[in-house]
N, C-alpha and C positions, 0 to 999 in steps of 0.2 A: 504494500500500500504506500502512496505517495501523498503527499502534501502539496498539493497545487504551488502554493505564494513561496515553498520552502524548499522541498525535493528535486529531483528531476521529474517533468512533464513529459512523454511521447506522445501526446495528443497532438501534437502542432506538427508531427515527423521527427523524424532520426536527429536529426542536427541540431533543432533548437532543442530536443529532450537532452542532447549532452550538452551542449550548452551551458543549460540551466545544470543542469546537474554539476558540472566542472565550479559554475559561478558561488552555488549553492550549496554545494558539498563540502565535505571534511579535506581536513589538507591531507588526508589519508589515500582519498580519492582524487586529487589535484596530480597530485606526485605520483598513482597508477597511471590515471592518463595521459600524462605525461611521456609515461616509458612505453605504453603501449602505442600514443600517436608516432613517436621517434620510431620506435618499430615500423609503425604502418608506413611513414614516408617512406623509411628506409628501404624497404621492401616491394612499394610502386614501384622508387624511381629507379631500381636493381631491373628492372623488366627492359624499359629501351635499351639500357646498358646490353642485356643481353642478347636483345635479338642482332644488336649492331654487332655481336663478337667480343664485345669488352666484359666478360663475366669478370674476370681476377681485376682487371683493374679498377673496376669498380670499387670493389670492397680496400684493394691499396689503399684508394686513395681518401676513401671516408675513413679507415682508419689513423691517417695522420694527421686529419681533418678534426677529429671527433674524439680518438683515443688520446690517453697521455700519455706521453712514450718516457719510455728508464732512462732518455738520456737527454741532460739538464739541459745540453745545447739546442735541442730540438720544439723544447722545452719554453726557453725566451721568445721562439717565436710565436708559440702557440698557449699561450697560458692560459685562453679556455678552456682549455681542454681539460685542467683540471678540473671542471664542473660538468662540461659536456660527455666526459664517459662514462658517470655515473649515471645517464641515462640513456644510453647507446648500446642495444642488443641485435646481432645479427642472428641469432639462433632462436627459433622460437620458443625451444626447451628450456634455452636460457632465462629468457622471457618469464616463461610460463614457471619456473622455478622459485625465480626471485619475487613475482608478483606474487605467489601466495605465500611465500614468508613473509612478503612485505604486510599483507593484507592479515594474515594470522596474528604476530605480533605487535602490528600495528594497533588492532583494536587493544590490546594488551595495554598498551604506552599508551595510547587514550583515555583510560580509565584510568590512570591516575598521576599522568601529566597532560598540558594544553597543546593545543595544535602546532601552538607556533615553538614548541621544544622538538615536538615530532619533527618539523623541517629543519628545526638548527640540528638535530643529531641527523638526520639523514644525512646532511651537507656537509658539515663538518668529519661525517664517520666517512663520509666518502674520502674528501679532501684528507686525512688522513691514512686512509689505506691508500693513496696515490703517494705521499709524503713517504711511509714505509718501503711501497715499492721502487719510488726511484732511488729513497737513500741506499736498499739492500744491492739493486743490481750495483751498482757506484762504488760500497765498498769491500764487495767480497769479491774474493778472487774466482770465487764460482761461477761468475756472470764472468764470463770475457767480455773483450771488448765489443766483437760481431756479433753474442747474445746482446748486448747493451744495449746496439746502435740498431738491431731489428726487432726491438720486442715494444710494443705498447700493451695497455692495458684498458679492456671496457667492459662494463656491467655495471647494476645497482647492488653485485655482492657484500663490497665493503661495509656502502650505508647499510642495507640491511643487516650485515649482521652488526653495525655500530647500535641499531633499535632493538634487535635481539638480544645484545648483552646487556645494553640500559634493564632490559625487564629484567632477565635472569638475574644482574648483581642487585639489583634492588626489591624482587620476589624471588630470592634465593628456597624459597622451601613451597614455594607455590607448585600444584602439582598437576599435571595434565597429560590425557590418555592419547598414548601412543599406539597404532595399529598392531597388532599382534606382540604387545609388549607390554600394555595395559599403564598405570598411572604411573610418571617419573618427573621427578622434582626437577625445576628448573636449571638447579646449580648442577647437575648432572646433564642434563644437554648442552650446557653451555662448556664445560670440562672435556665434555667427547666431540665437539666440534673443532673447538681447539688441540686436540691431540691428534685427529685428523686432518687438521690443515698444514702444522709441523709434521706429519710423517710425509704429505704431498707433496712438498718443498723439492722432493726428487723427483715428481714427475715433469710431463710437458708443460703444467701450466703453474709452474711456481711462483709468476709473478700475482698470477691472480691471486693462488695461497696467502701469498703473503699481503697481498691488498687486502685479504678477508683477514687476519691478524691486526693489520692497521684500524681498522674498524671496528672490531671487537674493543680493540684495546680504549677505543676512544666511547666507545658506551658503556666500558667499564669504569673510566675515568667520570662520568657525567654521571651515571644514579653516585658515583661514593663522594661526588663533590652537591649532589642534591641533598645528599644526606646532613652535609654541612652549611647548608643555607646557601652554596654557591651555585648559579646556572648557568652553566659553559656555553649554553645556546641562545643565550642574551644579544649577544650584539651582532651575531649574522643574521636574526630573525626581524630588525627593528624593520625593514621595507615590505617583511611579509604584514608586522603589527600596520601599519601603515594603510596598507592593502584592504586586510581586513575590516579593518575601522569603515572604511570608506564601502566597505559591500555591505556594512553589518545589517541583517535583518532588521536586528533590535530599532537603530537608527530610524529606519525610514518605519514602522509603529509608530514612536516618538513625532514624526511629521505628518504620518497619516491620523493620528489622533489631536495633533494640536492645532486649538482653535480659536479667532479673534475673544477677544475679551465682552463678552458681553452677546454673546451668538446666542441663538436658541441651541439647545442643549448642551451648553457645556456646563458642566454639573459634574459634582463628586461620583455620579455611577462611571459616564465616562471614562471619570480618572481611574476608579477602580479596575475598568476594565481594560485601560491601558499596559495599568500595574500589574495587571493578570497575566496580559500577552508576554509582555518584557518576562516576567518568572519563567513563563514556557520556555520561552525562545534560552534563557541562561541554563535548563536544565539541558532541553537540546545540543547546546556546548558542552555541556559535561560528559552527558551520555548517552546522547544520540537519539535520532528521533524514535526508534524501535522502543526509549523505556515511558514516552507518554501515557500515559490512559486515554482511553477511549473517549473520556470527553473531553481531555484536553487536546488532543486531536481534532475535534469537531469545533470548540473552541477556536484553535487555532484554522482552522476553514472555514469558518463562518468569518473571520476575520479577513481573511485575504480575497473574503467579496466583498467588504462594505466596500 
């Protein structure tokens, strides 16, 4: 069920139902679609490429484009790219992997932190597992120089598992059923990820490994500094607070209920029912529109026809 004034709509077609949904959504949901539209271009615009013959160069070139490569010099001249590979998937399993951990733990870190901590540990978990990977290729003798100088790095791996560890270190004994393995504590999948990603470090994709290292590390670093009244995802998030403000549901109630001084019906019911809307809309933020009641649901639809 959807909430007309708040949800996504598909009444109007496809397009304005994401839309709205993208507008109106959780930054849970902002940052899926995100990785999913970056897929969907990527994967259009891979079709001309190949009917002309150019399959491998294709992907070359988006990957120096889009990925961030292990080595610093490559590096200066593309430093989006430490942003743009955290949501740059050429594989659909890859895709399709990361989006439901994102989406699993994600509701997790919503419950009991706010959206705009969700995008600063996303981003920051990312930017750190790029930070890890290019310091490791750089000074271990392991990386040659021609592994260095051909390897980049792309996925939403890192951030996710920088939102994975946030839960785990900070719901250390919280406990959730696993398919043929039945109920295990958080701090135990978080243990066995990590000892998996250090025994991977010898396979073909070590960079990634260790980007998923860089990430963890930085979600573990963020619940044990939550812990201490500090929020490491304070200052990369103030353009999303910004954002937000400016879409906020709440906001435009506030303008749709406010009326000249001396109108007919402006009166204490009104305000009351203003007051009402605005409480919905804040628990909404907390936790989502799924825990309304059924009449504050109606409530809130009756409101987004006046």
């Amino acid at each position: 069920m959807y909430y007309r004034s708040y949800g996504p709509d598909f009444s109007g077609g496809i397009r304005g139902g994401f839309r709205d949904s993208f507008r109106n959504g959780s930054a849970l949901t902002r940052l899926i679609y995100i990785n999913c539209g970056m897929f969907l271009g990527i994967t259009l615009l891979y079709i001309p490429f190949l009917l002309m013959g150019y399959k491998g160069i294709y992907y070359d070139m988006l990957l120096e484009w889009l990925g961030v490569p292990a080595d610093p010099g490559y590096l200066l001249y593309r430093p989006w790219t430490v942003v743009t590979y955290m949501f740059t998937h050429f594989g659909f399993l890859h895709l399709l992997f990361n989006m439901l951990w994102l989406y699993w733990f994600g509701k997790f870190f919503l419950g009991y932190f706010r959206e705009r901590q969700l995008v600063g540990v996303y981003l920051l978990g990312g930017i750190a597992g790029a930070a890890l990977f290019i310091l490791c290729y750089n000074i271990f003798p392991y990386f040659d120089r021609i592994t260095r100088l051909s390897s980049w790095a792309i996925g939403a791996s890192a951030s996710v598992m920088a939102i994975v560890f946030a839960v785990c270190t900070y719901l250390p004994q919280q406990r959730i059923y696993l398919f043929l393995i039945g109920p295990v504590k958080l701090i135990y999948l978080a243990l066995f990820t990590v000892i998996i990603d250090l025994l991977s470090i010898q396979s073909g994709n070590a960079g990634g490994h260790i980007a998923h290292l860089g990430g963890a590390a930085f979600g573990w670093l963020f619940a044990c500094n939550i812990r201490r009244g500090r929020d490491w995802a304070t200052w990369i998030t103030r353009p999303y607070d910004w954002w937000k403000r400016k879409k906020s549901p709440r906001r435009k109630m506030h303008v749709k209920y406010r009326r000249p001084q001396g109108s007919p019906g402006a009166g204490a019911s009104q305000k009351q029912q203003s007051e009402r809307i605005n409480e919905i809309l804040d628990k909404i933020s907390r936790s989502g529109y799924e825990s309304l009641t059924s009449e504050e649901k109606e409530l809130l639809f009756r409101s987004g026809r006046h």
